[in-house]
C-alpha positions in Angstrom: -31.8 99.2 -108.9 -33.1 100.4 -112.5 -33.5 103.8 -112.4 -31.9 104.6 -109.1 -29.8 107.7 -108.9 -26.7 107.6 -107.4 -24.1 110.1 -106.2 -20.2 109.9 -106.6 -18.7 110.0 -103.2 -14.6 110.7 -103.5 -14.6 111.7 -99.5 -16.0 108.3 -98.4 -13.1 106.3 -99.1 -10.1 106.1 -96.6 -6.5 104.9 -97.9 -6.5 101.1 -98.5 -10.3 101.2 -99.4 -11.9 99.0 -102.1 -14.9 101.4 -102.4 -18.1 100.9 -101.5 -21.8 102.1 -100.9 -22.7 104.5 -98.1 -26.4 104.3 -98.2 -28.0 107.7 -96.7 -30.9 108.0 -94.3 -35.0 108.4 -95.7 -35.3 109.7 -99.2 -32.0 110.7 -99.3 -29.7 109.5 -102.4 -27.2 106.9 -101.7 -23.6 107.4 -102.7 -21.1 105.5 -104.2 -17.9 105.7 -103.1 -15.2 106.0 -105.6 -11.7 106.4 -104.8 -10.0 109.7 -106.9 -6.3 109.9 -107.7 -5.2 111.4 -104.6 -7.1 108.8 -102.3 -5.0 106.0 -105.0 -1.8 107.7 -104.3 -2.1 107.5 -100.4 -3.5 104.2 -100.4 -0.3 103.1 -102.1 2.1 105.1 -100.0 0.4 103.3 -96.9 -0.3 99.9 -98.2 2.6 98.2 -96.2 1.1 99.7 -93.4 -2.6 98.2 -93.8 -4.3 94.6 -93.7 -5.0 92.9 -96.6 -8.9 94.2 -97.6 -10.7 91.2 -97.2 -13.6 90.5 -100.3 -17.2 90.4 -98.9 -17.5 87.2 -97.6 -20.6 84.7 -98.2 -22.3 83.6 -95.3 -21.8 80.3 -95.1 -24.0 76.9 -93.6 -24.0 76.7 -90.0 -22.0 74.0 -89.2 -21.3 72.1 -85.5 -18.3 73.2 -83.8 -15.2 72.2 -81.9 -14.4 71.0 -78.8 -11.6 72.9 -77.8 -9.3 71.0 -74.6 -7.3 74.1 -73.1 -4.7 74.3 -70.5 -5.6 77.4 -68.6 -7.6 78.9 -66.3 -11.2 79.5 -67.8 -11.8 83.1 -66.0 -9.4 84.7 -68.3 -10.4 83.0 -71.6 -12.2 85.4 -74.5 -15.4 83.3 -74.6 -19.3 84.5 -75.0 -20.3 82.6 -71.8 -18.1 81.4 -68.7 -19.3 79.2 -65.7 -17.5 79.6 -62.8 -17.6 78.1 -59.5 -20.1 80.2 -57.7 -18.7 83.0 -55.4 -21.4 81.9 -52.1 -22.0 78.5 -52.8 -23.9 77.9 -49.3 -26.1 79.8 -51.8 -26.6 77.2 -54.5 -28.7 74.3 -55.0 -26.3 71.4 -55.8 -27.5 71.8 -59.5 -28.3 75.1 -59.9 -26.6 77.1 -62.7 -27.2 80.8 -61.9 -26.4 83.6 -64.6 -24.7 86.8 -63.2 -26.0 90.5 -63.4 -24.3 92.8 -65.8 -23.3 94.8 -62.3 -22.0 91.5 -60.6 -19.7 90.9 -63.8 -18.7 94.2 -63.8 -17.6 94.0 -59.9 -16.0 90.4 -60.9 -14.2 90.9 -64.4 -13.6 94.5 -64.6 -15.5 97.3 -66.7 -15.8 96.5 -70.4 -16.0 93.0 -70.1 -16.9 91.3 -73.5 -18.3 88.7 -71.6 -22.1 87.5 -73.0 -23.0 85.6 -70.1 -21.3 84.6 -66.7 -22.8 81.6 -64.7 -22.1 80.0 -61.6 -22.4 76.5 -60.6 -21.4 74.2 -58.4 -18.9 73.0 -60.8 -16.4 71.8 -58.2 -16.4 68.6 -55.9 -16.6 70.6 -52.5 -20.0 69.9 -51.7 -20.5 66.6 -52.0 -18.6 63.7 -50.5 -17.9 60.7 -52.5 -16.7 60.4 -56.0 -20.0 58.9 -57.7 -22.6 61.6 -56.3 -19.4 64.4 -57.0 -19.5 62.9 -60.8 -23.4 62.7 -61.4 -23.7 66.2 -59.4 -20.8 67.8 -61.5 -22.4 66.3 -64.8 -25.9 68.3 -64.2 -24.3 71.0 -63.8 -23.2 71.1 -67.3 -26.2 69.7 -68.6 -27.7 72.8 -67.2 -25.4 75.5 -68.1 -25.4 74.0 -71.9 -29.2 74.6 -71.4 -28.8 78.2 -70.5 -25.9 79.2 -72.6 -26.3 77.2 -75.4 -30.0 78.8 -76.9 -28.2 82.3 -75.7 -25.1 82.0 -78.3 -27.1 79.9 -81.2 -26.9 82.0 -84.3 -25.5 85.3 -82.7 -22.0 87.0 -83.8 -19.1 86.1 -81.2 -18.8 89.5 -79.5 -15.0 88.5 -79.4 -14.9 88.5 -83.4 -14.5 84.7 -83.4 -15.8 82.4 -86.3 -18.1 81.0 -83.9 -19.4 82.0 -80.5 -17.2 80.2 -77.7 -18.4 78.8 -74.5 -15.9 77.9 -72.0 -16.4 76.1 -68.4 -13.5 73.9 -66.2 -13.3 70.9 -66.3 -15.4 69.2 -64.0 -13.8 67.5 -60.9 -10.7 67.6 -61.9 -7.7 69.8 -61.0 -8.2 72.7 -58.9 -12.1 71.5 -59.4 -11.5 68.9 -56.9 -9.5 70.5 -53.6 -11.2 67.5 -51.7 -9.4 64.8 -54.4 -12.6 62.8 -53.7 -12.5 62.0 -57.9 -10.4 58.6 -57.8 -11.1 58.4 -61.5 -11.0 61.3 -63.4 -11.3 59.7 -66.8 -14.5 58.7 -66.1 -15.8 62.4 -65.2 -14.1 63.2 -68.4 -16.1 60.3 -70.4 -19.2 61.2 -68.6 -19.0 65.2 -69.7 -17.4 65.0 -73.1 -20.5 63.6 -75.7 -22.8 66.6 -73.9 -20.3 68.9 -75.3 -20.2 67.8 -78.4 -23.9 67.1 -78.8 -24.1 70.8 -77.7 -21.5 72.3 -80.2 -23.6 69.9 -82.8 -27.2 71.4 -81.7 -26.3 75.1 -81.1 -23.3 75.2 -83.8 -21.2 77.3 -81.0 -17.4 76.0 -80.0 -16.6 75.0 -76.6 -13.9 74.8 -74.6 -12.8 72.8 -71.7 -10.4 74.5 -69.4 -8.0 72.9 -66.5 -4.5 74.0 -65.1 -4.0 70.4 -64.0 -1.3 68.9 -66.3 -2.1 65.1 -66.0 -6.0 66.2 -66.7 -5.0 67.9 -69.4 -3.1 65.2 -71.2 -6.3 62.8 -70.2 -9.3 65.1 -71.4 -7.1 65.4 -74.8 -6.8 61.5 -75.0 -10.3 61.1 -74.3 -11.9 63.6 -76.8 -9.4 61.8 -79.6 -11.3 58.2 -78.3 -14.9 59.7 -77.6 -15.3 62.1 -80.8 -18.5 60.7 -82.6 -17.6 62.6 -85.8 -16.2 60.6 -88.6 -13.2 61.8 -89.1 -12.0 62.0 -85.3 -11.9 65.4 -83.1 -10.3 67.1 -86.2 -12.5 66.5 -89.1 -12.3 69.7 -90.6 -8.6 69.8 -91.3 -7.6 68.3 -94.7 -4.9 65.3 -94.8 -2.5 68.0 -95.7 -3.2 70.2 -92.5 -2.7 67.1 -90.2 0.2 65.7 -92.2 1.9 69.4 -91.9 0.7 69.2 -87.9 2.7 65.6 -87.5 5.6 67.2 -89.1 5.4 70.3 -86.7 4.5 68.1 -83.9 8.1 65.4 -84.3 10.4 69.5 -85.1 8.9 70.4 -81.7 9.7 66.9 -79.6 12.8 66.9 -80.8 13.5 70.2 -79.6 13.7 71.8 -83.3 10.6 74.0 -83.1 10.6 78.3 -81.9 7.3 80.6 -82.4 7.0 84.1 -84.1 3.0 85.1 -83.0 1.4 88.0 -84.1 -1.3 91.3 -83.8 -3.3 87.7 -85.3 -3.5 85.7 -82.3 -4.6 88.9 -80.2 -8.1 89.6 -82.5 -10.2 87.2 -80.8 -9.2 88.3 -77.3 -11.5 92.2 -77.3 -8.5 94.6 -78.4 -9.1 96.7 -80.6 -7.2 96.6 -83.8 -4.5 98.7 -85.1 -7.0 101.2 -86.7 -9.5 101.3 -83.4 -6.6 101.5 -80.9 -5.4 104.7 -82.8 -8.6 106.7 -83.0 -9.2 106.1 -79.1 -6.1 107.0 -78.0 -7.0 110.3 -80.5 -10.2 110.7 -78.9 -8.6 110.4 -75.1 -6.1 113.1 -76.9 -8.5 115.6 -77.3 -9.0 115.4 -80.8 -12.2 115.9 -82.3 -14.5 113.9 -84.9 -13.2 116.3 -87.7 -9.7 116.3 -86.6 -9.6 112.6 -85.8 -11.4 112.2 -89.9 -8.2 113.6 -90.8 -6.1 112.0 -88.5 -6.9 108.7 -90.2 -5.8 109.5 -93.4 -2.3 109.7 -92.2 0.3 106.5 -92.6 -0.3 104.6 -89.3 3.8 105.4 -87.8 3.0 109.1 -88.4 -0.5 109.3 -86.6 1.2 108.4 -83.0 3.6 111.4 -83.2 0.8 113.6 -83.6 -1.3 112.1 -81.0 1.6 112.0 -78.2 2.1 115.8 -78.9 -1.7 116.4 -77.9 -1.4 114.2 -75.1 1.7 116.1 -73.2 4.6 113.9 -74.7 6.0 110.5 -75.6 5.5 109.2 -72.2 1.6 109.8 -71.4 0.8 108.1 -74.7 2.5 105.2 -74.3 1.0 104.7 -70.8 -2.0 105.1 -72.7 -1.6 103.0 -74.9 0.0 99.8 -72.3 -3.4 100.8 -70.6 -5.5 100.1 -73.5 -3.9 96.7 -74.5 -3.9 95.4 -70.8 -7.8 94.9 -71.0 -7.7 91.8 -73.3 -8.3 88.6 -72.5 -6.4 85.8 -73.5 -8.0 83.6 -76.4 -7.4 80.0 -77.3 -4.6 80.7 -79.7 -3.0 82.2 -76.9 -3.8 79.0 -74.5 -2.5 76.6 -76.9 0.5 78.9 -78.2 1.6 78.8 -74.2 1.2 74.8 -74.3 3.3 74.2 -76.2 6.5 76.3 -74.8 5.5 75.3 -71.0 5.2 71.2 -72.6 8.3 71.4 -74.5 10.3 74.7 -73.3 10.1 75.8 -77.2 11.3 79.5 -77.3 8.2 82.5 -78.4 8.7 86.1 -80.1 6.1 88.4 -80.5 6.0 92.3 -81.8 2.6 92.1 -79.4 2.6 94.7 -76.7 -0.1 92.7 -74.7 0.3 90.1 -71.9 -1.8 87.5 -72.6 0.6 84.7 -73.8 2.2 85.0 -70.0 -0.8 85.2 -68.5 -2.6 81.9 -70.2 0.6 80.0 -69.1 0.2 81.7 -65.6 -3.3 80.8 -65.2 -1.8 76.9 -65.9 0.7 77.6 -63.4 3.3 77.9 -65.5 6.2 80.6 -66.1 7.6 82.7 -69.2 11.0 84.4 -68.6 10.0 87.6 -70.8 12.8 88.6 -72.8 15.1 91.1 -72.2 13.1 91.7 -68.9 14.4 88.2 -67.2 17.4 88.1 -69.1 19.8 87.3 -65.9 16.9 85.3 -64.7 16.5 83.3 -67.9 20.8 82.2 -68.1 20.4 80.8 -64.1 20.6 77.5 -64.3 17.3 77.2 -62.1 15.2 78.3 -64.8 16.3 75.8 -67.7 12.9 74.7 -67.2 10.8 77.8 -68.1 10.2 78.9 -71.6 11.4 82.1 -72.6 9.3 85.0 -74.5 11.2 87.5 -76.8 9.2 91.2 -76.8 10.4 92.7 -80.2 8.2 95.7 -79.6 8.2 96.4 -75.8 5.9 95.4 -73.6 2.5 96.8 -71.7 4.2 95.9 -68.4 6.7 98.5 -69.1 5.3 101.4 -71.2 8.7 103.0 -72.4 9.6 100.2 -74.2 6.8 100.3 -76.6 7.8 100.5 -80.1 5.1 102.4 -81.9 6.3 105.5 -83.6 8.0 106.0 -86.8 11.3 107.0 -84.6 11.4 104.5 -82.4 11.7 102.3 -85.7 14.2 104.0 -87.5 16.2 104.0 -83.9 15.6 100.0 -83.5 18.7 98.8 -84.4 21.0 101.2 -82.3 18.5 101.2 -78.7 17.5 97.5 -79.5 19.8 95.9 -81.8 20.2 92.8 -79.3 17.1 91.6 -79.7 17.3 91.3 -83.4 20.0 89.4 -82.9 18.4 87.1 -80.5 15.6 86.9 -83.3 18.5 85.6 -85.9 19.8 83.1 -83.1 16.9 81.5 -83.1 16.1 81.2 -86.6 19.5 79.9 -86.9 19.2 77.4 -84.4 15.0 75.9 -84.9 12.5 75.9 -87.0 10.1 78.9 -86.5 6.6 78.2 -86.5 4.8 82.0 -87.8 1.5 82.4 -86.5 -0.9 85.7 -86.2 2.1 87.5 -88.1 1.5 89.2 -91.7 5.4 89.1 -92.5 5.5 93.0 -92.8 7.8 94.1 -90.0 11.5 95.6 -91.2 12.9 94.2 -88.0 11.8 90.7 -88.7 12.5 90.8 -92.1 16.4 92.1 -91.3 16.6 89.2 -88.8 15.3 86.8 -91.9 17.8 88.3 -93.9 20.9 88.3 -91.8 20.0 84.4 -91.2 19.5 83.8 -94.7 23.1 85.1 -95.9 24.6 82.8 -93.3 22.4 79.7 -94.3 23.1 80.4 -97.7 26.8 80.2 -97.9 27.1 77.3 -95.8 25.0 76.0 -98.4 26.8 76.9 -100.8 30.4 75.9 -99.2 28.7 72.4 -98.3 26.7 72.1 -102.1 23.3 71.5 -100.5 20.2 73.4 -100.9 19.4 76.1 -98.9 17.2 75.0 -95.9 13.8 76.4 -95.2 13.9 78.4 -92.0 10.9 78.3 -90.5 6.8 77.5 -91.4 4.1 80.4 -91.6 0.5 79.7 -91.0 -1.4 81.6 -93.0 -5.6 82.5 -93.0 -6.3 82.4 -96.9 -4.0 81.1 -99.9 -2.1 83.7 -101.4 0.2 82.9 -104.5 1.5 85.6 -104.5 2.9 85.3 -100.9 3.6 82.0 -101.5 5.6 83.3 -104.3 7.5 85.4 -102.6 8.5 83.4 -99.3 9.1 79.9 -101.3 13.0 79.9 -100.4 12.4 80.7 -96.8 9.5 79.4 -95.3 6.9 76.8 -96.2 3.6 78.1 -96.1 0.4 76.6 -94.4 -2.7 77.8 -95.7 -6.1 77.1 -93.7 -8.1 77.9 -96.4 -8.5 78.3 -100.1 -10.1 81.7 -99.8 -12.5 83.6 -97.8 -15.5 82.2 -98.6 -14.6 78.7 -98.3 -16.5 75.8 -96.4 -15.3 77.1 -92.8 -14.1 80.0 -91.4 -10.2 80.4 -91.9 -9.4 82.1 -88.7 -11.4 78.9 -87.1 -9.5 76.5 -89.4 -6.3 78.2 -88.2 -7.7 77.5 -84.0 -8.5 73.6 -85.1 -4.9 73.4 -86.7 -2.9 74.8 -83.5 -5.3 72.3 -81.6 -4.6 69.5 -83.5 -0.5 70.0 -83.0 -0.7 71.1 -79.6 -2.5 67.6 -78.9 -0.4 65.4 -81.1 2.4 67.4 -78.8 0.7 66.4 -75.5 -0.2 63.2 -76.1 3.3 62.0 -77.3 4.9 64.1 -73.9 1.8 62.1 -72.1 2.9 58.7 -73.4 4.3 58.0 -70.1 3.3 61.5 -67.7 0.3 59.3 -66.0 1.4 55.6 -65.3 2.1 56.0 -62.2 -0.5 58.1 -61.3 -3.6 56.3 -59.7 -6.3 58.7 -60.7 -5.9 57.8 -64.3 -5.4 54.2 -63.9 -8.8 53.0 -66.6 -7.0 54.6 -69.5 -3.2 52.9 -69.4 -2.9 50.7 -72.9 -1.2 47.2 -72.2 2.2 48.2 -72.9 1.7 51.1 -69.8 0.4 48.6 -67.5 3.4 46.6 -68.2 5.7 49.0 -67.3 3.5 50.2 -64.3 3.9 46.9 -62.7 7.7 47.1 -62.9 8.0 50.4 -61.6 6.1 49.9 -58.6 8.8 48.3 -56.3 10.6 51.3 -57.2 7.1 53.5 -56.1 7.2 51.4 -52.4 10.9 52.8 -51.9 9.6 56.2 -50.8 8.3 54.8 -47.9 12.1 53.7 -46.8 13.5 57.1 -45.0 16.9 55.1 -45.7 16.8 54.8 -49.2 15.8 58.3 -49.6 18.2 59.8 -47.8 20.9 57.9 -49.7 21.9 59.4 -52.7 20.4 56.6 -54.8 17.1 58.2 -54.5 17.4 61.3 -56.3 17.9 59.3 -59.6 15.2 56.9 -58.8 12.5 59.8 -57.9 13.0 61.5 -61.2 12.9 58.5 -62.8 8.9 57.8 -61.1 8.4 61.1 -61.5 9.0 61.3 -65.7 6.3 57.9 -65.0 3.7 60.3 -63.3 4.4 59.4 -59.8 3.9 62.4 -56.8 5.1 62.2 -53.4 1.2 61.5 -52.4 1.5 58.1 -54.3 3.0 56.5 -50.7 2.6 53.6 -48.7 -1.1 54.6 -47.4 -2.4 53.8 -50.8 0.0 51.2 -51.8 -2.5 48.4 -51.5 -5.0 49.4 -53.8 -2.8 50.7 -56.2 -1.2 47.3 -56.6 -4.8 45.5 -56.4 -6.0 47.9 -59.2 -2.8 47.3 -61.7 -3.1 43.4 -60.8 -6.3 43.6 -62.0 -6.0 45.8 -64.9 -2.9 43.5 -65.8 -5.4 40.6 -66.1 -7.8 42.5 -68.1 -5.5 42.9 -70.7 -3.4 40.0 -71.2 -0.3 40.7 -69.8 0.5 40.1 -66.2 3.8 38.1 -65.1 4.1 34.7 -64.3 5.3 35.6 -61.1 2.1 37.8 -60.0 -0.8 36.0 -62.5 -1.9 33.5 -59.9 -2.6 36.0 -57.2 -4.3 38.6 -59.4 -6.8 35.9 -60.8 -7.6 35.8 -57.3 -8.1 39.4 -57.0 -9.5 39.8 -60.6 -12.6 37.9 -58.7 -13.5 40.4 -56.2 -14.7 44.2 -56.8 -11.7 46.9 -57.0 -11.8 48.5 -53.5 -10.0 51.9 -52.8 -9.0 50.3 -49.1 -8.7 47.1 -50.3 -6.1 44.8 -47.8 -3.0 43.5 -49.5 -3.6 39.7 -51.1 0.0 39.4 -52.4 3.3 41.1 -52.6 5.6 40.7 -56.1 8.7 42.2 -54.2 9.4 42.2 -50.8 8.7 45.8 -48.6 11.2 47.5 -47.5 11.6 47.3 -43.5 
């Protein structure tokens, strides 16, 4: 202000610093911190080891959110609130959403749980005993827990250091939300739930996300938010045409089997770790070192402050036990949901310099399986596990605290103790394109791995008299010509945004994109994943009933203990089974499954001369679960 005296402050900046304002307590003076030639000097000595400062940002409109569809279990998720199914549910009214102490959540989740709010609800179909009293039941429910949660998140800070607050619940009746499999029609639970979500992302301008381990529910719930969005613009209105025509082209390298990922410290900020500069000063304070010391500490380069801090603590192995302890207490964040999607979907290949395990453990939660690299290595080359994708640790992992690469010696000994797994880097950028998420591009063992790749590509190149090919695309937060600049030959670069103090949040634009191709994936693997699967029955297109009908003499074969024991039926299970079929798709439900396709067949336009007469019969009476058989298009088997 006019007249205001201010003080110059060299000690208040650390390296990296922009400068700023440290405003003092009552009537004292506030001082302005400017940064003197020897805070310049270390700053640019220790630049390649620090973020990017980020300008102030403008705090922008609140906006609605996104409905996030996630294949994982929803305990585990980073979100502000949870709802879970209740832990004594002879406790609960059938509607009754319940939040939990701060003790109980501690006895649930651990200490230090990031957790805003925990509810319980009878979110599952256990109780009740039909499907349409499990589906108006389950649908309360939520309205209720969006009526608790939703005024608790609306205009608060994400306590994960998200965009937007996140809540997160199952998804209702379906999956492991329905041990009873009372839900015959799981779209419809999923129609009935998904416009009170998105009315509640609109009203409370919080994200949501919709978890399930269940495959085939999966797939549907992503179908049916693409169908059911009411914003114009579809479930991904806030990506530009460039962002979804970059997603398509990401989504057709990884069907084809073309696509590998490189994540990042990024993915992992979201989840409650602390960052590079937090987990260094705890580890110092669990050292022993004091404010002063630890003041001091700081103003080292970030590979020279972990020597220093393992000497206090008794030696290399302590602190690295510490610090695998410190990093196991994340929890795994949407990134890291969708990130695992897409290897378990397509078996595309992951590497990560991340210590942490919350990649594995999102696929785990989905029942799924990574192969961690070099851990699983004679696991990985069986041919049993050609199904599993496989996750590359460049930097150790929590799971085994000696291989933790941290220290400046452990870097400059990388390439004699861990040389291999460069190389295995370099394999796959020779072989697919590698999708960079999370990762700021700075690591020498990367950028070696680039390098040796790049040689190779080059000459060939060269030899052939083509261009030299891209090798990968990085996603980055905020546009950067500079960076652009300087990775044009090598990758293509994705920015979400313009700049920090765009329209939306990069770091939420950069969620929305991974959706968007993680969905375009899943719903071009789901294409055919459900036809043959009776729960999902209301949302096959006219082609898929088609090709439903013709499979389904093949279905009625299971029910022949000849044929399957001849060696005929291995091809033709596999075969159902790419169609969606499970060995609980057998004769006892034969009859309604026909009725219901007949039917369906009719609906649309397309049954078969040879089956139209007898489904206009059936199209005239009410589709019955039990229903007895009116016709048969192929003979049973005896």
């Amino acid at each position: 202000a006019p007249g205001a005296r201010v003080q110059i402050d060299e000690s208040a900046v650390r390296p990296g610093s922009a400068g700023g304002i440290r405003t003092g307590g009552p009537g004292q003076t506030p001082k302005v911190a400017v940064p003197s030639a020897r805070h310049v000097l270390r700053s640019q000595s220790t630049m390649s080891q620090l973020p990017t400062p980020q300008p102030q940002k403008k705090k922008r409109a609140p906006h609605t959110g996104h409905v996030f569809i996630l294949r994982c279990h929803v305990r585990g998720i980073a979100a502000d609130t949870l709802l879970i199914p209740p832990r004594k549910p002879e406790t609960f009214d059938s509607y009754e959403v319940r939040q939990m102490s701060d003790e109980e959540v501690s006895e649930t989740f651990g200490e230090g749980c990031f957790v805003r709010g925990v509810f319980e609800g009878r979110i599952e179909t256990t109780s009740y005993h039909d499907e349409e009293t499990a589906i108006e039941g389950n649908s309360k429910v939520v309205e209720n827990y969006i009526a608790s949660a939703g005024p608790m998140l609306k205009g608060t800070r994400s306590r994960f250091r998200r965009a937007m607050p996140l809540m997160a619940m199952p998804m209702p009746g379906c999956g492991e939300m329905d041990e009873p499999d009372i839900i015959v029609n799981e779209g419809q639970m999923i129609r009935t739930v998904l416009p009170m979500l998105y009315a509640c992302a609109e009203k409370f301008q919080i994200d949501v996300a919709v978890c399930t381990s269940d495959p085939n529910a999966y797939a549907v719930a992503v179908i049916q938010r693409r169908q059911m969005c009411p914003k114009q613009g579809g479930a991904f209105w806030m990506l530009s045409a460039e962002h979804r025509k970059e997603a398509q082209r990401l989504r057709e390298s990884a069907i084809s089997g073309q696509l590998a990922l490189l994540y990042g410290a990024g993915v992992s900020i979201a989840s409650g770790l602390p960052n590079w500069g937090e987990l260094l000063n705890s580890l110092a304070e669990q050292a022993g070192f004091d404010d002063e010391d630890r003041e001091a500490l700081s103003h080292l380069m970030y590979l020279d402050q972990p020597k220093l801090i393992a000497e206090k603590m008794g030696g290399h192995q302590p602190f690295k036990e510490a610090v695998a302890k410190l990093v196991r207490k994340g929890r795994y964040t949407p990134a890291h949901a969708m990130l695992g999607a897409i290897g378990d979907t397509q078996k595309v290949p992951a590497a990560t310099t991340n210590y942490d395990l919350m990649f594995e453990e999102a696929v785990a939660s989905a029942k799924g399986k990574v192969l961690r690299i070099p851990w699983q290595l004679q696991e990985a080359r069986s041919d049993h596990n050609d199904d599993f994708p496989q996750l590359l640790k460049l930097h150790g992992c929590a799971m085994d605290p000696e291989s933790i690469v941290l220290m400046r010696e452990d870097y400059m000994r990388y390439a004699d103790e861990r040389g291999v797994l460069r190389g295995l880097l370099s394999e796959m950028l020779m072989q697919r394109e590698l999708l960079v998420v999370g990762f700021s591009m700075t690591d020498e063992n990367v950028h070696k791995a680039i390098d040796e790749v790049r040689k190779v590509q080059k000459y060939e190149a060269q030899q052939r008299g083509e261009e030299h090919q891209h090798l990968g695309t990085c996603l980055t937060l905020v546009e950067n010509a500079m960076f652009r600049n300087l990775w044009k030959e090598d990758f293509q670069i994705i920015s979400c945004s313009d700049d920090w103090n765009s329209e939306h949040a990069p770091e939420w634009i950069c969620d929305c994109f991974l959706d968007c191709l993680v969905s375009g994936i899943t719903e071009s693997a789901a294409a055919n994943s459900f036809i043959m699967n009776s729960k999902y029955q209301v949302l096959l297109t006219r082609p898929q009933l088609t090709v439903k009908s013709a499979l389904e003499p093949l279905h009625y074969l299971a029910g022949d203990a000849e044929v399957r024991n001849s060696p005929m039926w291995p091809v033709i299970e596999n075969l159902l089974r790419e169609f969606g079929w499970t060995p609980q798709e057998n004769d006892n439900d034969k009859r309604a499954y026909r009725s219901t396709t007949s039917m369906q067949l009719i609906e649309a336009g397309t049954s078969s001369p040879r089956t139209h007469k007898t489904s206009q019969s059936e199209s005239r009476l009410p589709s019955q679960a039990n229903a007895p058989p009116r016709h048969r298009s192929a003979p049973a088997p005896r």
